[in-house]
BALOBA-1460 file (C-alpha; in Angstrom, 3 decimals):
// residues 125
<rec num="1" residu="x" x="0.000" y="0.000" z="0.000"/>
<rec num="2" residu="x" x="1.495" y="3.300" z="-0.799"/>
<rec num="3" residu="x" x="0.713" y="6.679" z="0.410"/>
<rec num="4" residu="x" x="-2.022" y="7.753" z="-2.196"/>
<rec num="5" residu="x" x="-3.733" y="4.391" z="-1.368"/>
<rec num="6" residu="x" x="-6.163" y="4.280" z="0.918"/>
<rec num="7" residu="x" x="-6.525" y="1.217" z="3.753"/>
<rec num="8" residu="x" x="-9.337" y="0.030" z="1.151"/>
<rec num="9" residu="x" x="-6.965" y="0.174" z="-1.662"/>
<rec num="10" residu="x" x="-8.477" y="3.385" z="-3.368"/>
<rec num="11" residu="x" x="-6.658" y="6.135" z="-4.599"/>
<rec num="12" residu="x" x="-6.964" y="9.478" z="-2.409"/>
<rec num="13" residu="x" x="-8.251" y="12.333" z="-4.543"/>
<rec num="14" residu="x" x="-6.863" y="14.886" z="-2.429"/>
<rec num="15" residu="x" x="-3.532" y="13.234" z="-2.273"/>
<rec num="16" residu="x" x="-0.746" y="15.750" z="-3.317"/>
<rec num="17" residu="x" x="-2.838" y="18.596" z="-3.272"/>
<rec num="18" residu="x" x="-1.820" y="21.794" z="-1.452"/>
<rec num="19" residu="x" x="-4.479" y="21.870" z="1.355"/>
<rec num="20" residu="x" x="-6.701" y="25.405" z="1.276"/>
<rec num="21" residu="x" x="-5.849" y="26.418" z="4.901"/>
<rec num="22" residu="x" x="-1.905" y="26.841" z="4.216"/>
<rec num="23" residu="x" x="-0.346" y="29.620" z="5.224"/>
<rec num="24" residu="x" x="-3.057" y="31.099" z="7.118"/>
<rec num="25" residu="x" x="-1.645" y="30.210" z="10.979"/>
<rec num="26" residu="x" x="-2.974" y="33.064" z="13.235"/>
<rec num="27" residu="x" x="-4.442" y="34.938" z="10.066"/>
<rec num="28" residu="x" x="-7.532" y="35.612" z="10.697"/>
<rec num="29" residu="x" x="-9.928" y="38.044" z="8.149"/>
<rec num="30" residu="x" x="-11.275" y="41.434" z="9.909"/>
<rec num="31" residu="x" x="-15.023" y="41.328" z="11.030"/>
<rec num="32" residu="x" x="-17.003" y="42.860" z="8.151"/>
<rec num="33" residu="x" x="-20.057" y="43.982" z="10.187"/>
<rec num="34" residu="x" x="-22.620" y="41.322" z="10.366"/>
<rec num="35" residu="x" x="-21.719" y="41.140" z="14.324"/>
<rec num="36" residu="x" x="-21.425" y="44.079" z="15.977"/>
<rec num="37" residu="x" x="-21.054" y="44.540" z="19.833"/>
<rec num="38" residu="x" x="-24.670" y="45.690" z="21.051"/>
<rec num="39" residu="x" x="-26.406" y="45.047" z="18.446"/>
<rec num="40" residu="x" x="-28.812" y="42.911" z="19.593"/>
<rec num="41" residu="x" x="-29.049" y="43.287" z="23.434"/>
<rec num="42" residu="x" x="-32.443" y="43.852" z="25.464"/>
<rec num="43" residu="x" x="-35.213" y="44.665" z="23.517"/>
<rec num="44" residu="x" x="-33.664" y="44.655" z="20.126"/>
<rec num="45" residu="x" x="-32.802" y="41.046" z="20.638"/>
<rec num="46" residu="x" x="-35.339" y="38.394" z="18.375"/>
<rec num="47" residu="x" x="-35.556" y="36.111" z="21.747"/>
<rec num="48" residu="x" x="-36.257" y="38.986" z="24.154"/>
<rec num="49" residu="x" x="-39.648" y="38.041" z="26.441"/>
<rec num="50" residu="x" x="-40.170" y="40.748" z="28.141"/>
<rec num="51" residu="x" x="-42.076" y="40.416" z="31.222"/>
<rec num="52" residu="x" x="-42.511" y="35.808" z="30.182"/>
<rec num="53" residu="x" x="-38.725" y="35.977" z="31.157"/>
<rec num="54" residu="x" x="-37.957" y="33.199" z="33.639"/>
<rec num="55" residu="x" x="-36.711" y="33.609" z="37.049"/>
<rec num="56" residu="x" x="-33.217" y="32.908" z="35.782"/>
<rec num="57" residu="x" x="-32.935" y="34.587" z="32.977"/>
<rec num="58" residu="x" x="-34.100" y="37.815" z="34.878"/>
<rec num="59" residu="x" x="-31.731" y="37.314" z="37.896"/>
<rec num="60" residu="x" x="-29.008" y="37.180" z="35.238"/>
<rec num="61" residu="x" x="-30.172" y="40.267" z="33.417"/>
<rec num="62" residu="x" x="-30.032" y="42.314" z="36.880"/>
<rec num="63" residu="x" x="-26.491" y="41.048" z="37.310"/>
<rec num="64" residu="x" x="-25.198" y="42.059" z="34.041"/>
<rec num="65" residu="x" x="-27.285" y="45.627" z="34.062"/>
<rec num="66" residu="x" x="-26.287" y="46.548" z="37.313"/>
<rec num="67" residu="x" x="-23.028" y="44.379" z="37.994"/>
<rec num="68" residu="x" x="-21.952" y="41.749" z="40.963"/>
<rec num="69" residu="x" x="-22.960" y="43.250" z="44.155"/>
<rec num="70" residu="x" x="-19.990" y="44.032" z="46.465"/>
<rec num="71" residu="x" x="-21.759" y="45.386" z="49.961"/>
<rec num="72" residu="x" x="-24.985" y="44.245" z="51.767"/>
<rec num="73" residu="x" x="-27.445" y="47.536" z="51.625"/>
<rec num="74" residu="x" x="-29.105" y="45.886" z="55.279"/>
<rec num="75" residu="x" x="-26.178" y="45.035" z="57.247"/>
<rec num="76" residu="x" x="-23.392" y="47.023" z="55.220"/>
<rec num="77" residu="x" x="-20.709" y="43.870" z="55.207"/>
<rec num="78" residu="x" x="-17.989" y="43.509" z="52.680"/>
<rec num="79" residu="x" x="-16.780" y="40.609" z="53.964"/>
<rec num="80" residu="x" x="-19.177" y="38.227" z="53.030"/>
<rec num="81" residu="x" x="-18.231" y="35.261" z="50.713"/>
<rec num="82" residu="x" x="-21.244" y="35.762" z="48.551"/>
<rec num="83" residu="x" x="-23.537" y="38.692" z="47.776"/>
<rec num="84" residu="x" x="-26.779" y="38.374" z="45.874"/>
<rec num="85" residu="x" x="-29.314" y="40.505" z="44.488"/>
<rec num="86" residu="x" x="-32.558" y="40.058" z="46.467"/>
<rec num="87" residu="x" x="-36.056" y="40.707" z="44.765"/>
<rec num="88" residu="x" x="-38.159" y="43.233" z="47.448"/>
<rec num="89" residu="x" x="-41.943" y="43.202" z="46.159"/>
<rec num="90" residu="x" x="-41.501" y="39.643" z="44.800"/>
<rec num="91" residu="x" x="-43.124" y="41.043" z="41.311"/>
<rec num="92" residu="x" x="-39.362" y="41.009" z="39.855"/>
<rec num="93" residu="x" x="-39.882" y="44.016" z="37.764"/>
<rec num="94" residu="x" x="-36.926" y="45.208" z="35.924"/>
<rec num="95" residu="x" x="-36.184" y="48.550" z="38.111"/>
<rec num="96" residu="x" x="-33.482" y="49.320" z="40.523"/>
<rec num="97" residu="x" x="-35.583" y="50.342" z="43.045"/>
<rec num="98" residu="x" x="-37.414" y="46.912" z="42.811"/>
<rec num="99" residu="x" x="-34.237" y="45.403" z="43.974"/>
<rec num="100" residu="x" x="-31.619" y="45.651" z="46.779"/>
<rec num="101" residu="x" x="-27.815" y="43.990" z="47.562"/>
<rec num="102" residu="x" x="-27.415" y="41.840" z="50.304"/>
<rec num="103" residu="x" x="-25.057" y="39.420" z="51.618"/>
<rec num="104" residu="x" x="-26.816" y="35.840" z="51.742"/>
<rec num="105" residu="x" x="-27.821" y="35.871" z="55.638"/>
<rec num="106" residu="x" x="-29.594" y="39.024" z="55.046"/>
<rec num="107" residu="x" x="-31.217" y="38.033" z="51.877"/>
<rec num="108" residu="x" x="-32.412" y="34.728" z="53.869"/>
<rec num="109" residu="x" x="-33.314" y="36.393" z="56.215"/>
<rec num="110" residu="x" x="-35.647" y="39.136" z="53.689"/>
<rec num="111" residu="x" x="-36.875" y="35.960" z="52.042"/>
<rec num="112" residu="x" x="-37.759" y="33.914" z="54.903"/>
<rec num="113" residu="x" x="-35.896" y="31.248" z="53.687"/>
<rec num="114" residu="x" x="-35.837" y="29.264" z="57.450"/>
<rec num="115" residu="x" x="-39.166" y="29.969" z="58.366"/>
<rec num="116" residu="x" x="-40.332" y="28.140" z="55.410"/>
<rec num="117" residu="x" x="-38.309" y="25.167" z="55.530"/>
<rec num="118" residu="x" x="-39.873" y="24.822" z="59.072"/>
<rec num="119" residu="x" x="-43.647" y="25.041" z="57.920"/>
<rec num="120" residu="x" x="-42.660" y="22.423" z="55.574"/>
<rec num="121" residu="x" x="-41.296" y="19.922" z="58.548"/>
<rec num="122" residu="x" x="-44.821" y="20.766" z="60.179"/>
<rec num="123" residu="x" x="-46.991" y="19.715" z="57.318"/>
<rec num="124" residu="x" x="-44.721" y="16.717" z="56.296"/>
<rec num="125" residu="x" x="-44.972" y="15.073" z="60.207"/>
């Protein structure tokens, strides 16, 4: 079997051939414009929902609008391992004001996080 053979026996067609990618290491072509950086954020954006938007996907718009909390607005740590963004009326509207920072005890707390897992316990016993 030689090298323009194939295991079956045929003959390779591209064999010989200069391949169409030589030369072009680390070359890469300019972006002509059919991506351009906010473009298509928020409204503009074919998939935007609006006010169907899951619980998710509006948690992660909050955190990319108004960045990765740093300081609890109840108890004013900055030492906390984790800060979150805490929903206040519960209607998780897509307003500042509808939202505050908090550090995850305080945002347990604001949620009532342990009082529910307790009502739970009741109605399971």
């Amino acid at each position: 079997m030689t090298k323009s053979e194939s295991k079956s026996g045929e003959k390779n067609p591209m064999f010989g051939k200069t391949p169409w990618n030589k030369g072009t290491k680390g070359v890469m072509k300019k972006n002509s414009g059919s991506f351009k950086k906010g473009k298509l954020i928020d409204e503009k954006h074919p998939l935007w929902k609006g006010k169907d938007a899951g619980y998710t996907a509006i948690h992660q718009w909050i955190r990319r609008k108004f960045g990765s909390p740093k300081k609890c607005e109840d108890c004013g740590s900055v030492t906390a391992k984790k800060f979150e963004w805490a929903n206040i009326s519960g209607l998780y509207k897509r307003l500042r004001s509808d939202w505050k920072r908090l550090c995850t005890k305080c945002h347990h707390k604001l949620d009532k996080i342990a009082e529910r897992g307790w009502e739970t316990k009741k109605k399971k016993s």
